[in-house]
Backbone as CSV, one residue per row, in Angstrom:
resi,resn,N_x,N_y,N_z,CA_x,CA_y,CA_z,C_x,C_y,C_z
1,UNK,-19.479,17.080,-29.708,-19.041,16.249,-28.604,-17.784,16.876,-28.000
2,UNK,-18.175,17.274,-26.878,-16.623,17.850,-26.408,-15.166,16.353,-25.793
3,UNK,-13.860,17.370,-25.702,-13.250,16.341,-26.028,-13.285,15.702,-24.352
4,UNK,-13.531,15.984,-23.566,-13.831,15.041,-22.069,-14.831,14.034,-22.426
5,UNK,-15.578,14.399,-22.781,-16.685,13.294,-22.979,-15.651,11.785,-24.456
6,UNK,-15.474,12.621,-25.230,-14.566,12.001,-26.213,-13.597,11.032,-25.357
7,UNK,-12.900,11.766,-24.230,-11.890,10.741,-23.757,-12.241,10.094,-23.025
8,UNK,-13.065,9.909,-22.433,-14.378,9.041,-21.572,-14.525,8.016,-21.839
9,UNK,-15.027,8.122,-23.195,-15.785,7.093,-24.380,-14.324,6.324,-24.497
10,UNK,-13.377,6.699,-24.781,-12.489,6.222,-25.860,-11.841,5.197,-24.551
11,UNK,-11.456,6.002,-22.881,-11.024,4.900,-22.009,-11.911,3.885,-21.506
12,UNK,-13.220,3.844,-21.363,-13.973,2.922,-21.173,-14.175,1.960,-22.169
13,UNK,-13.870,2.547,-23.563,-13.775,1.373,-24.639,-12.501,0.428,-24.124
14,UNK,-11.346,0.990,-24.342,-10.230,0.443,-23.843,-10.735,-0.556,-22.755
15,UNK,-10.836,0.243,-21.745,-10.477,-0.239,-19.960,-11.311,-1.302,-19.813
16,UNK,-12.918,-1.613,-20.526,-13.840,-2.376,-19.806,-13.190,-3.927,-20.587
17,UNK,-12.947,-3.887,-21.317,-12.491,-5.301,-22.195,-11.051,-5.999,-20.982
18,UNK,-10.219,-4.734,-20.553,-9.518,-5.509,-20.010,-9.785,-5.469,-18.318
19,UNK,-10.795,-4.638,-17.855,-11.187,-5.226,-16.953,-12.038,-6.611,-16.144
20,UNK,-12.588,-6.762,-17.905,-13.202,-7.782,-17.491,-12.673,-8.944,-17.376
21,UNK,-11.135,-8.651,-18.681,-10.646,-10.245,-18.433,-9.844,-10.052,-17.094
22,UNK,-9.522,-9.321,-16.178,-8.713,-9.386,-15.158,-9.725,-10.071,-14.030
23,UNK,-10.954,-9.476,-14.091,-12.071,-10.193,-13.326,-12.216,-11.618,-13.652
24,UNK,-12.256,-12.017,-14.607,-12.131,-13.851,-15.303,-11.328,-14.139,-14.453
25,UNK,-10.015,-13.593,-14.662,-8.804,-14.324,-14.669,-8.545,-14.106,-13.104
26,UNK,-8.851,-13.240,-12.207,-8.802,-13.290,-10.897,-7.638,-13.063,-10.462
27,UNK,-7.178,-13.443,-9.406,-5.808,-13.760,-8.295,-4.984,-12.446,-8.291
28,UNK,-3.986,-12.411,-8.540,-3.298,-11.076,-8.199,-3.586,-10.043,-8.980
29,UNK,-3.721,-10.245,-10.112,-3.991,-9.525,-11.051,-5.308,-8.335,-10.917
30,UNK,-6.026,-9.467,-10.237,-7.510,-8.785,-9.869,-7.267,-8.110,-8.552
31,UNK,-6.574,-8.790,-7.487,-6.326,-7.481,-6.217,-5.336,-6.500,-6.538
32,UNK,-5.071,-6.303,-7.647,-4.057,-5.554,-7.755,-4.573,-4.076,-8.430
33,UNK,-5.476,-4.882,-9.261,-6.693,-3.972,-10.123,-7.746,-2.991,-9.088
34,UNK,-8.196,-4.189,-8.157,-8.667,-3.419,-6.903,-8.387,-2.630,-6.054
35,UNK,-7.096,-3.001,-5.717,-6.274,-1.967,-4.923,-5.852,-0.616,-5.383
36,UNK,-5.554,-0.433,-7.006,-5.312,1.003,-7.469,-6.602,1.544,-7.902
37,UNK,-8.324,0.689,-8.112,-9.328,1.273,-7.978,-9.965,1.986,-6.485
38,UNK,-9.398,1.011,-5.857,-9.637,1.436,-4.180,-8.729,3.195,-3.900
39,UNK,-8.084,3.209,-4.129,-6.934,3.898,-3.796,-7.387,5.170,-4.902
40,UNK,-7.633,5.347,-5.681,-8.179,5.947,-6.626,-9.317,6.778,-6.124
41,UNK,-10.254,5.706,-6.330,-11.902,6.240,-5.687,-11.555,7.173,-4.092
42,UNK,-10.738,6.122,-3.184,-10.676,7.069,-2.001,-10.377,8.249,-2.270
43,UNK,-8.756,8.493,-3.124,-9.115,9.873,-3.636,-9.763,10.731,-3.713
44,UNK,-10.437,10.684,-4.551,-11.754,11.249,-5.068,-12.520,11.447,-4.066
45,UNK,-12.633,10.580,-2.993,-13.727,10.852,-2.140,-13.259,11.744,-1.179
46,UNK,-12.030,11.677,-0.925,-11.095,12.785,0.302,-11.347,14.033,-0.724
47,UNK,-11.385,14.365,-2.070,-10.899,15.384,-2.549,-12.210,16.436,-2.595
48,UNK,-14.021,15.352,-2.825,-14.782,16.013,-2.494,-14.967,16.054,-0.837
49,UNK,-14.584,15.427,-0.070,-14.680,15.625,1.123,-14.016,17.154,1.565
50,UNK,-12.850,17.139,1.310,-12.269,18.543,1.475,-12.854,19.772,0.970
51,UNK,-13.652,19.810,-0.556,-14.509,20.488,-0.829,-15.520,20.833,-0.111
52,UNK,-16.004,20.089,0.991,-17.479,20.121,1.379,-16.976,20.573,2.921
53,UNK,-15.568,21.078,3.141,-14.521,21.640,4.513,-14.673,20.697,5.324
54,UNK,-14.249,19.182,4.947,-13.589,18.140,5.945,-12.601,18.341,5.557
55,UNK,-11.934,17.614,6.956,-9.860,17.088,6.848,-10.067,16.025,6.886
56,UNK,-10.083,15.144,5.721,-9.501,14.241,6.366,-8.020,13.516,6.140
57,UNK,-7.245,12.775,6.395,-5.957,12.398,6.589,-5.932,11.606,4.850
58,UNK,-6.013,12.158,4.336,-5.412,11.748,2.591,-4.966,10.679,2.584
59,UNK,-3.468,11.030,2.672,-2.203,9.984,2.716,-2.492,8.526,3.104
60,UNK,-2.799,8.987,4.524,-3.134,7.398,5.329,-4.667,6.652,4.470
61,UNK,-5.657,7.939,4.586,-6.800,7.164,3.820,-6.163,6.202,2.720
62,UNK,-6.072,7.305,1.898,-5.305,6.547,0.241,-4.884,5.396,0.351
63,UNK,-3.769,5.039,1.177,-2.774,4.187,1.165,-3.576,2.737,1.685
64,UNK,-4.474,3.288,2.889,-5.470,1.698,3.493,-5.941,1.286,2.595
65,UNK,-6.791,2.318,1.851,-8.158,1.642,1.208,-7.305,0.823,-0.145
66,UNK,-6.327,1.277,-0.602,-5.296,0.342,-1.143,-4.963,-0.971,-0.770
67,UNK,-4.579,-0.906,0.034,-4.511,-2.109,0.983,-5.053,-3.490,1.087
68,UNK,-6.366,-2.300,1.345,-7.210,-3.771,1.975,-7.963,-4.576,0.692
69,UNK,-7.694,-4.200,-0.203,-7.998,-5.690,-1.322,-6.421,-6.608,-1.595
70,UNK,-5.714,-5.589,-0.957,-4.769,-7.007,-1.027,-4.382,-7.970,0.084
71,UNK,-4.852,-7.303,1.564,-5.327,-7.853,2.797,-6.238,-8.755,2.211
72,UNK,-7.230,-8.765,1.938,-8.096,-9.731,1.425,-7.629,-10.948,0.369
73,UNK,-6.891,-10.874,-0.304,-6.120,-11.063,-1.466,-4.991,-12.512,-0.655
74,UNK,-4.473,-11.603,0.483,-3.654,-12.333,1.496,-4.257,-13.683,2.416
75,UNK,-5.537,-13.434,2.490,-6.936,-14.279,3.318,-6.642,-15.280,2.526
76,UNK,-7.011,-14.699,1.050,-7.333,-16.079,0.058,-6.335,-16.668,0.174
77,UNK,-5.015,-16.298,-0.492,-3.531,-17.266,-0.410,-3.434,-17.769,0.695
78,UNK,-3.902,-17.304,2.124,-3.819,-18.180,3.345,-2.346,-17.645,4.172
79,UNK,-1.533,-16.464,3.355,-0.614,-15.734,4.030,-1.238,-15.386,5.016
80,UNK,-2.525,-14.543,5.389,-2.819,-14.015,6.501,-4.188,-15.138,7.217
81,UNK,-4.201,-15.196,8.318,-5.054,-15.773,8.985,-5.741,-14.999,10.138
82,UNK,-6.541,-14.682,10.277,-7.564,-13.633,11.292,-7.545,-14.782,12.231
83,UNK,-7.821,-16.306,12.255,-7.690,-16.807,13.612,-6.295,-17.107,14.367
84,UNK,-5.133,-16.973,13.791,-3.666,-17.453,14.595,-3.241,-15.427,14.512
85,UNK,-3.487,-14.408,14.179,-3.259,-12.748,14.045,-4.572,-12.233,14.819
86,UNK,-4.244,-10.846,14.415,-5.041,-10.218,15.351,-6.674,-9.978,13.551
87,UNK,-7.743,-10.185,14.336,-8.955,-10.307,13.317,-8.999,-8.883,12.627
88,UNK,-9.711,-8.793,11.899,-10.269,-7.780,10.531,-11.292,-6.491,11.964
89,UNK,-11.993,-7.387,12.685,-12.595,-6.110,13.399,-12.002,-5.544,14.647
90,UNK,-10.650,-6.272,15.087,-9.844,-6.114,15.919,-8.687,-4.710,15.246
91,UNK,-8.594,-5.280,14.023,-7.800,-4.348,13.326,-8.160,-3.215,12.775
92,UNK,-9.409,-3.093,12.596,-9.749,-1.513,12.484,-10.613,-0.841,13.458
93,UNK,-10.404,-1.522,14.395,-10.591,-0.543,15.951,-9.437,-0.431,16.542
94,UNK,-8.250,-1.032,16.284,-7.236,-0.151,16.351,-6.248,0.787,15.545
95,UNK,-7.391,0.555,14.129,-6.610,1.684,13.234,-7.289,2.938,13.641
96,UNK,-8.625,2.499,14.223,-9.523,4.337,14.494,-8.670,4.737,15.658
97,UNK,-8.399,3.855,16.840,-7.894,4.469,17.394,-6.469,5.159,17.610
98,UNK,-5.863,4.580,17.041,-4.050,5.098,16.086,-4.634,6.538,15.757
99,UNK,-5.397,6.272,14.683,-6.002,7.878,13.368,-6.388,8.594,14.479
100,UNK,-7.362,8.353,15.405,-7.926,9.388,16.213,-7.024,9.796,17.041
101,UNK,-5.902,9.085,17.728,-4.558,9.524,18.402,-3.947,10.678,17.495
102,UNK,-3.613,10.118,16.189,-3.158,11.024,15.321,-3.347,12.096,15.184
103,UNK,-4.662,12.153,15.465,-5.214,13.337,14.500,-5.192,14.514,15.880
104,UNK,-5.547,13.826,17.049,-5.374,15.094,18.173,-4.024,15.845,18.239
105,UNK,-2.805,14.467,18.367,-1.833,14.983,18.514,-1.175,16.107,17.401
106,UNK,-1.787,15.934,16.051,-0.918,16.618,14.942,-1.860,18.017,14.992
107,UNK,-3.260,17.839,15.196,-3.991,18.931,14.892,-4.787,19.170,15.723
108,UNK,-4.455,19.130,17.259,-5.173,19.188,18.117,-6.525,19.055,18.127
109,UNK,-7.131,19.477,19.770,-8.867,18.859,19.759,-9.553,20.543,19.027
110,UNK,-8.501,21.465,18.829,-9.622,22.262,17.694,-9.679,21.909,16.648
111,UNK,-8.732,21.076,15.896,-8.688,21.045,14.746,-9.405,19.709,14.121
112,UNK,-10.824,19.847,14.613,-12.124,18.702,14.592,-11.714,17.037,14.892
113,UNK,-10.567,16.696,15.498,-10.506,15.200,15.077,-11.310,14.410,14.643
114,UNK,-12.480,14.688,15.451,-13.455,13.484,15.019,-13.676,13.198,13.501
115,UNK,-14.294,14.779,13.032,-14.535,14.428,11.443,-13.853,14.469,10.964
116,UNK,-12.568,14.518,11.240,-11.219,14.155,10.411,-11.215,12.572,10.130
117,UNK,-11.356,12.085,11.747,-11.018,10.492,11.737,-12.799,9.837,10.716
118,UNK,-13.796,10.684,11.152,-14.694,9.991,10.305,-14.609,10.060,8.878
119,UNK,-14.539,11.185,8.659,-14.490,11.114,6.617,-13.844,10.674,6.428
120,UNK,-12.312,9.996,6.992,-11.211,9.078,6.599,-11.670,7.296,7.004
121,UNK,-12.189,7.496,8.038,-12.658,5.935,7.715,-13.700,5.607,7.040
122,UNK,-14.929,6.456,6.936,-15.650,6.322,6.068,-14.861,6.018,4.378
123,UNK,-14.407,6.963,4.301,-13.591,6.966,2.558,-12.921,5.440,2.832
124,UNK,-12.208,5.174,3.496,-11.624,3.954,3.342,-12.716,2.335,3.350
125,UNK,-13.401,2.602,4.096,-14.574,1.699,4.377,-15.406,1.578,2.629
126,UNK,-15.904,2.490,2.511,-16.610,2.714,1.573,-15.567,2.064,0.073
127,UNK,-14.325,2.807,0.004,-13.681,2.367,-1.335,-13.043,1.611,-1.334
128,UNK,-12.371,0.927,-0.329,-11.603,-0.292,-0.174,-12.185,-1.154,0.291
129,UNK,-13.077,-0.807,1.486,-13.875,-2.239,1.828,-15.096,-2.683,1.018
130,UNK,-15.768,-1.907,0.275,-16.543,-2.071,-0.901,-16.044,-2.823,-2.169
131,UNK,-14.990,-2.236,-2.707,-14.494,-2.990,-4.099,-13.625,-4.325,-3.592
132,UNK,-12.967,-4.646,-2.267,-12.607,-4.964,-2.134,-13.993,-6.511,-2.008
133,UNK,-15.149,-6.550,-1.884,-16.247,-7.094,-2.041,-16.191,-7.812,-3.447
134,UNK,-15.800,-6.924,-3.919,-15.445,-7.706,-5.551,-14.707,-9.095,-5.518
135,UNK,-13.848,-8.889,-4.975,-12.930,-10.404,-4.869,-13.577,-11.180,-4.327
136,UNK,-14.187,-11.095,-3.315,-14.665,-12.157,-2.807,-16.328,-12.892,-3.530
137,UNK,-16.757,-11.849,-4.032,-17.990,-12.097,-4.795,-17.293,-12.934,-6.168
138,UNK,-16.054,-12.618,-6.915,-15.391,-13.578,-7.720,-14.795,-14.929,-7.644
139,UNK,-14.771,-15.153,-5.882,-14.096,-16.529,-5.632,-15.497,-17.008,-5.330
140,UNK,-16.639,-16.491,-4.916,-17.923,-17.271,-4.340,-18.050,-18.710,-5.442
141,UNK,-19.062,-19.449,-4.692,-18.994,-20.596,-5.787,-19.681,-20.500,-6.888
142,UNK,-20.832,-19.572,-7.031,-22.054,-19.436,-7.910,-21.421,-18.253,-8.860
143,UNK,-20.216,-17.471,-8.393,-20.012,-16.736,-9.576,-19.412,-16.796,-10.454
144,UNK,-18.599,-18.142,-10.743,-18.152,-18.355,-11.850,-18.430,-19.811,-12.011
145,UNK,-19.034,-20.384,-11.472,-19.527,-22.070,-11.539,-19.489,-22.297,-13.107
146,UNK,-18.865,-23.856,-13.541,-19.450,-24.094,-15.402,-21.138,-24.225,-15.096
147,UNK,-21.228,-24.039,-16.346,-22.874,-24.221,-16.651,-22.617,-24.389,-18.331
148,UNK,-23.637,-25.247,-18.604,-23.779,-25.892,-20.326,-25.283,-25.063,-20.310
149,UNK,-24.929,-24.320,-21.817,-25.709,-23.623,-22.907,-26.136,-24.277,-24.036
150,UNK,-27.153,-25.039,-23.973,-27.874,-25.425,-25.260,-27.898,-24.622,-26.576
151,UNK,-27.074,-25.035,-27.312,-26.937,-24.205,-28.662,-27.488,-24.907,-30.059
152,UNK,-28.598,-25.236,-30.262,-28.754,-25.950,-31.521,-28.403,-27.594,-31.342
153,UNK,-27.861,-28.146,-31.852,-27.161,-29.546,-31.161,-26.245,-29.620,-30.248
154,UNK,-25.475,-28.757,-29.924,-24.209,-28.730,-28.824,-24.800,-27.531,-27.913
155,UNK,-23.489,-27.963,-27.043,-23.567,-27.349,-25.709,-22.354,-26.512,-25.593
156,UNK,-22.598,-24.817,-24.923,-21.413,-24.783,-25.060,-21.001,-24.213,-23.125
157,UNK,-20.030,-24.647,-22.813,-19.851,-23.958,-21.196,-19.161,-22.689,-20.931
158,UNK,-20.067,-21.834,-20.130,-20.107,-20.709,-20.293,-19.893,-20.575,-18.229
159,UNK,-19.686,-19.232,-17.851,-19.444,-18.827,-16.498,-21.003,-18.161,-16.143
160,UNK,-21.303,-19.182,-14.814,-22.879,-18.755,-14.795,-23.166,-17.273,-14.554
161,UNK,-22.044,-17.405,-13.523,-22.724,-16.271,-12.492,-21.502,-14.940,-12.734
162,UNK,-20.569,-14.723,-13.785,-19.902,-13.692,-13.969,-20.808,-12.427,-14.111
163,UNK,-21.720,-12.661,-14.591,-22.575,-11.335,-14.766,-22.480,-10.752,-13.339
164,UNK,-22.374,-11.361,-11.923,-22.587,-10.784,-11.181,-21.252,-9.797,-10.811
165,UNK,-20.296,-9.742,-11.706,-19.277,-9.076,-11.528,-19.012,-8.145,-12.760
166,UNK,-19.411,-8.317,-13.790,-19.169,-7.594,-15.117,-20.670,-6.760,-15.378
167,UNK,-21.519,-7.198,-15.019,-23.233,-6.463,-15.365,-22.408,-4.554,-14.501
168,UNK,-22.852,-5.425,-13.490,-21.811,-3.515,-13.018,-21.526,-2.762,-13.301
169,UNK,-19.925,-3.277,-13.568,-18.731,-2.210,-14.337,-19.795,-1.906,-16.126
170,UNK,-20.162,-2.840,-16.394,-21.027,-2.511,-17.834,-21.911,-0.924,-17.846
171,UNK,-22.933,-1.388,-16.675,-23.608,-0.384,-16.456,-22.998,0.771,-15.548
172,UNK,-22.095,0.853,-15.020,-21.440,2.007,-14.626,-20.610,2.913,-15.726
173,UNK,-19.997,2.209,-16.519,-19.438,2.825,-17.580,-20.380,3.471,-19.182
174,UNK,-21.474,2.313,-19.075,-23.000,3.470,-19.706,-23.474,4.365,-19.298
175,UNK,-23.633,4.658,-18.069,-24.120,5.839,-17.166,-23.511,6.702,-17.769
């Protein structure tokens, strides 16, 4: 067994026990979890993006797709409101158009803007607005509703619909 695979094993033992109770337990804890998975994954995705000879804008990617589970995070507490502010699809048609400003002015129209500005909103879309799906699939009503388990003579209450948040990360970390 080489030792990558070894340390693999050994952080997913760790990580999935306490990811899951952060998923239970929800609220900041959980956008907070999201936001350095968001921010993470974008990574990763700018880093094969650059491999495959895109630019795209790192920094800014990184930092949104961070973000926006705690934008979301902000919805729930009721700090932010999309109807009295400017909305969620208002706001990232003017982040493309900021990035796409950006990107001419710093690296001119040779230096591809477009697929600069696309592999960067894509990466952000994809890893922040994706996991960021998580939270809201954890506040839904069916995913953690009580439900009673017939056990022999008693009952015991259990979270119906968590599987729809832990089956996942389970099977992503078996893969």
């Amino acid at each position: 067994m080489s030792s990558e695979l070894t340390r693999r094993i050994v952080f997913g033992v760790i990580a999935a026990p306490i990811a899951i109770a952060i998923v239970v337990y929800g609220g900041a804890p959980l956008a907070a979890l999201l936001a350095v998975a968001s921010a993470l994954a974008a990574w990763e995705l700018f880093r094969i993006a650059r491999a495959a000879g895109l630019t795209p804008f790192d920094d800014i990617g990184v930092a949104v797709a961070g973000l926006i589970p705690l934008v979301v995070h902000a919805r729930f507490l009721r700090l932010y409101d999309p109807d009295r502010f400017i909305g969620p699809v208002s706001l990232a048609v003017v982040c493309l158009l900021v990035l796409l400003a950006i990107s001419i002015w710093a690296r001119g129209p040779s230096g591809k803007p477009l697929g600069s500005v696309a592999s960067t909103a894509f990466g952000v879309a994809y890893t922040g607005g994706a996991l960021s799906y998580a939270y809201a699939v954890r506040y839904h009503d069916y995913a953690f509703a009580p439900a009673a388990l017939s056990l022999g003579g008693g009952t015991l209450a259990v979270a119906s619909g968590g599987l729809l948040l832990v089956l996942p990360i389970l099977l992503t970390w078996a893969s």
